[in-house]
N, C-alpha and C positions, 0 to 999 in steps of 0.2 A: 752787480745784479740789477740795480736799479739800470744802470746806464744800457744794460741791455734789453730791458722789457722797453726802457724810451724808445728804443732803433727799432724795435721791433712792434713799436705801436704808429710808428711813423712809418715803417715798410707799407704796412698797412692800409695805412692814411694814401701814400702814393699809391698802392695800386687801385685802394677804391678809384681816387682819382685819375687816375690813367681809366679806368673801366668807363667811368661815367664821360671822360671827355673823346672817346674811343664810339660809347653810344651814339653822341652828340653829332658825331664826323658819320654815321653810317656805318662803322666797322668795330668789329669784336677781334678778341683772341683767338684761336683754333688751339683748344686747348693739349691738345694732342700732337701738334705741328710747332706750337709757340710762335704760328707768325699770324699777323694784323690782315685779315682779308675784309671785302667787303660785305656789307651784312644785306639779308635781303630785308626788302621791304614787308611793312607790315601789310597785313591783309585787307586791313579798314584803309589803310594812303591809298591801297588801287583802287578799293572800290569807291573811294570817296573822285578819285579823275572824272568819274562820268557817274555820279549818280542815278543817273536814268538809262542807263544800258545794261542789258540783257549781258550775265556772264555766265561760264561755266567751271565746276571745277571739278576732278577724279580724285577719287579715293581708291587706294589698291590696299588689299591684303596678301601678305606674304604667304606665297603655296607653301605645301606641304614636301613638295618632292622637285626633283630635280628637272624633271622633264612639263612640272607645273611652272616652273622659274625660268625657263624657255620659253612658254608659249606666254609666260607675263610680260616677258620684255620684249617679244614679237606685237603682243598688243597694244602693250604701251605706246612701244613707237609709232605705229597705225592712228591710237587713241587722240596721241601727244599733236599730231600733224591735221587730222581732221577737226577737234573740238578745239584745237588753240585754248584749253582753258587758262584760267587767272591765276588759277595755282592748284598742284595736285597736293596730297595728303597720302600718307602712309600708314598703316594702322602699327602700331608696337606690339608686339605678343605681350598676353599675360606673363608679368615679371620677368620679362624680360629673355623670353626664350627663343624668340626672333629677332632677336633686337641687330647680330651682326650682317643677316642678310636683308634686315627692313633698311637698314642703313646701306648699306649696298645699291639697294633695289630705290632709295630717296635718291643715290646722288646720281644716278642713270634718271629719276626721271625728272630731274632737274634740270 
C-alpha cells in the first residue's frame, strides 16, 4: 500500500513536471488527442511587440441556427482577411450549451 501511493505520488510529480517544462518550450498537451502541439501565444507577448501600434481584435457569438453558422463563417472569413486582427475571441454559451459548436466555430477562426 505504501509502495503504491509512493508511484503514485511521483506519477504525479512527473507529470506536474512534464506540464510546467512543456509550458516553458511553448507547447501543451491536447488533452483529447494526448499529443504535444504548440501553444499559442499570450495576448499581452503580441501586444507587448509594438506597444504603440494600433490593433484589432473579433469577438463572435455562436448563432442560434444553422443557416446563422453559414453566414458566420462567410463573415468571418471576409472579417478575418480585412481587419488582420491580433486575435479573435469566441464567446462560450451559458454552461455550456454551445460549447461543441463555439469550439468548432474557434478552430475555423483560428
Amino acid at each position: 500500500n505504501d509502495k503504491n501511493q509512493q508511484q503514485q505520488r511521483q506519477k504525479l510529480t512527473n507529470n506536474k513536471n512534464n506540464k510546467q517544462q512543456q509550458e516553458q518550450q511553448g507547447q501543451y498537451t491536447d488533452r483529447y488527442t494526448m499529443t504535444t502541439i504548440p501553444a499559442d501565444p499570450k495576448i499581452i507577448d503580441l501586444l507587448n511587440k509594438d506597444p504603440e501600434a494600433l490593433y484589432a481584435s473579433l469577438e463572435y457569438f455562436p448563432p442560434k441556427t444553422d443557416e446563422g453558422v453559414k453566414n458566420l463563417n462567410s463573415r468571418m472569413d471576409r472579417m478575418l482577411k480585412k481587419c488582420n486582427p491580433l486575435f479573435t475571441d469566441m464567446t462560450w454559451g451559458a454552461g455550456g450549451s454551445t460549447a461543441e459548436l463555439s469550439l468548432e466555430l474557434s478552430i475555423r477562426a483560428h
